[in-house]
Structure formats: structure tokens, C-alpha cells
C-alpha positions in Angstrom: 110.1 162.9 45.9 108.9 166.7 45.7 105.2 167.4 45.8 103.2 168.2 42.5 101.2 171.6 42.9 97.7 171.3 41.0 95.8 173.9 41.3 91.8 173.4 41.3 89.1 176.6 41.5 92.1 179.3 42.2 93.3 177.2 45.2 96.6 175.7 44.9 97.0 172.0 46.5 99.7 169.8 47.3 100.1 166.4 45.6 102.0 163.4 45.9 102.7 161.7 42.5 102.1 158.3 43.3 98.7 159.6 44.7 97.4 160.6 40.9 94.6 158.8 39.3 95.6 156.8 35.8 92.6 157.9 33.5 91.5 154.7 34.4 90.6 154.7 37.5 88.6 158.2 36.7 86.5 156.3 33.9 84.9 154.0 36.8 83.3 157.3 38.3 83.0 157.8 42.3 82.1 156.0 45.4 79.1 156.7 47.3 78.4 156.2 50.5 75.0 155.4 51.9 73.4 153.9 54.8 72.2 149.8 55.7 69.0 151.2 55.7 67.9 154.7 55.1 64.6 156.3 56.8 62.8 155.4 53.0 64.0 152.2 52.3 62.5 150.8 48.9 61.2 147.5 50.5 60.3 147.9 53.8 60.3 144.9 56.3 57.2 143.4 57.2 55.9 143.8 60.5 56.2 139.6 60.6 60.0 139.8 61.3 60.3 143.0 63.5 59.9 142.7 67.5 58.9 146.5 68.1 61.3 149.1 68.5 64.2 147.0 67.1 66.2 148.5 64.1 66.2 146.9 60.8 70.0 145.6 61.4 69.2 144.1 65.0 66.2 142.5 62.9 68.4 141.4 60.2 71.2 139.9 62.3 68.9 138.0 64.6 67.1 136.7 62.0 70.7 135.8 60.3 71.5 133.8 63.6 68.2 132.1 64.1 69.1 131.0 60.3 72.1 129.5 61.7 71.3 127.7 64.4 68.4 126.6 62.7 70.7 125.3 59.7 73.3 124.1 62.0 70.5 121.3 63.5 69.2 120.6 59.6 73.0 119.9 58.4 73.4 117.4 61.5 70.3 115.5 60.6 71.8 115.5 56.7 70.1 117.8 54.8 71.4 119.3 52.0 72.2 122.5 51.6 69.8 123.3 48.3 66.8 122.2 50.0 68.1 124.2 53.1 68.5 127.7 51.6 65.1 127.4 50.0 63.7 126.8 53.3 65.7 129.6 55.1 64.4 132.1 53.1 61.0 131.2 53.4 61.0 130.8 57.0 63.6 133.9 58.1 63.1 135.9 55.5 66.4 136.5 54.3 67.7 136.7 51.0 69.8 133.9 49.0 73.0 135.4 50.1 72.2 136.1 53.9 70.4 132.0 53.7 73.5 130.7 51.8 76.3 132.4 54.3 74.0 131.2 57.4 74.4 127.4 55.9 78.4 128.0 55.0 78.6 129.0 58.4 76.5 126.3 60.6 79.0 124.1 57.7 82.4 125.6 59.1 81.1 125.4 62.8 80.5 121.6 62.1 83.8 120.8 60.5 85.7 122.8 63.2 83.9 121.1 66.1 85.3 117.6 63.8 89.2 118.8 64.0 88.8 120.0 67.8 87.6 116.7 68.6 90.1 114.9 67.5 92.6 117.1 69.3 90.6 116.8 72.6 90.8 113.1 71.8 95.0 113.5 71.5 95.2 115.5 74.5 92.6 113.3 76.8 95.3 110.4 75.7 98.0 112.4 76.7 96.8 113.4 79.7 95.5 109.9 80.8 99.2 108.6 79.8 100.9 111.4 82.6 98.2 110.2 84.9 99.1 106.2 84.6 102.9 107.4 84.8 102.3 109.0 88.0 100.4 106.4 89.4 102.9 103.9 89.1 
């Protein structure tokens, strides 16, 4: 395939035609990128969460984890998760999402440790079963 010449403000530039935008794609307008949190962020976080010099993401990913583990212990006693993301956000101060993902994810850690156990179970019996053979 040869390269399209499209010229833009008197300069002349090289372009592949698969690489052309459908009139589509140029309706939805242009990405922009931006920071986690910029110096003036709209909300700012209350001193209540922060532990001093800490930036806003260390802040937000240890609260994130301490959500976790916290959920993690809840789901083992048999809570249910509704009751447990209203209580997440009150006491971490995260939003719904960050409180909902923190459950899903104490969830998945549970139901892995499940399947591992039964494989440590299989290989314990496996194990034991080369032991006896040995013995004898």
C-alpha cells in the first residue's frame, strides 16, 4: 500500500490509509488527558483520611486495601455485600465503586483460597500415598 499525502497548514504529511478516521470516529471529539488528582482538585480530601505528607493516591489505595481486608473478615462472618458497601464507604471513605470492587475482591480471594484447598487436599493425599509406598 503507498502512503496518502495530506497536507495540513502548508506542511505536507505522510498517511497510511488504514490509519484515516471514518467521519465517525471524528463526531465523538478528542481525548484528553488529565491527572488522578490535579493541584485544585474539586473535592479535596479531608484531613480525616490523609497521614501527613502522603499523596492523595497513596491515601486512596491504602484506604482501598484497609476496605479489603476489612471486607474480607465481614464476608467470612456472612455478611452481605449490600450492607457491606454501605458500611465501606462510611468508614473508608471511598466511593460506591472503589467499596464495591474492595468487596468483589475480598469475594475472589475467598473463592480462590476454596479451589486451592481442595488441590492442597489432592496433593497432601498424594503425597501421603508415596510416603506409605515407600515405607513398605
Amino acid at each position: 500500500m503507498e502512503l496518502l499525502t495530506i497536507s495540513k497548514a502548508g506542511k505536507k504529511l505522510g498517511v497510511h490509509p488504514n490509519s484515516l478516521r471514518t467521519d465517525a470516529a471524528k463526531a465523538r471529539g478528542f481525548t484528553v488527558c488529565g491527572e488522578f488528582f490535579p493541584e485544585t482538585y474539586p473535592v479535596p480530601r479531608p484531613d480525616k483520611w490523609s497521614r501527613g505528607e502522603e499523596d492523595p493516591l497513596t491515601t486512596e489505595m491504602r484506604l482501598f486495601s484497609s476496605c479489603s481486608r476489612w471486607a474480607f473478615n465481614r464476608l467470612q462472618d456472612g455478611r452481605a455485600r449490600k450492607e457491606l458497601k454501605q458500611q465501606g464507604q462510611q468508614l473508608f471513605g471511598l466511593n460506591s465503586r472503589y467499596a464495591d470492587d474492595a468487596i468483589l475482591k475480598a469475594k475472589e480471594i475467598i473463592a480462590s483460597q476454596r479451589q486451592l484447598l481442595v488441590l492442597q487436599s489432592e496433593e497432601t493425599g498424594s503425597k501421603l500415598k508415596r510416603a506409605k509406598k515407600k515405607l513398605h
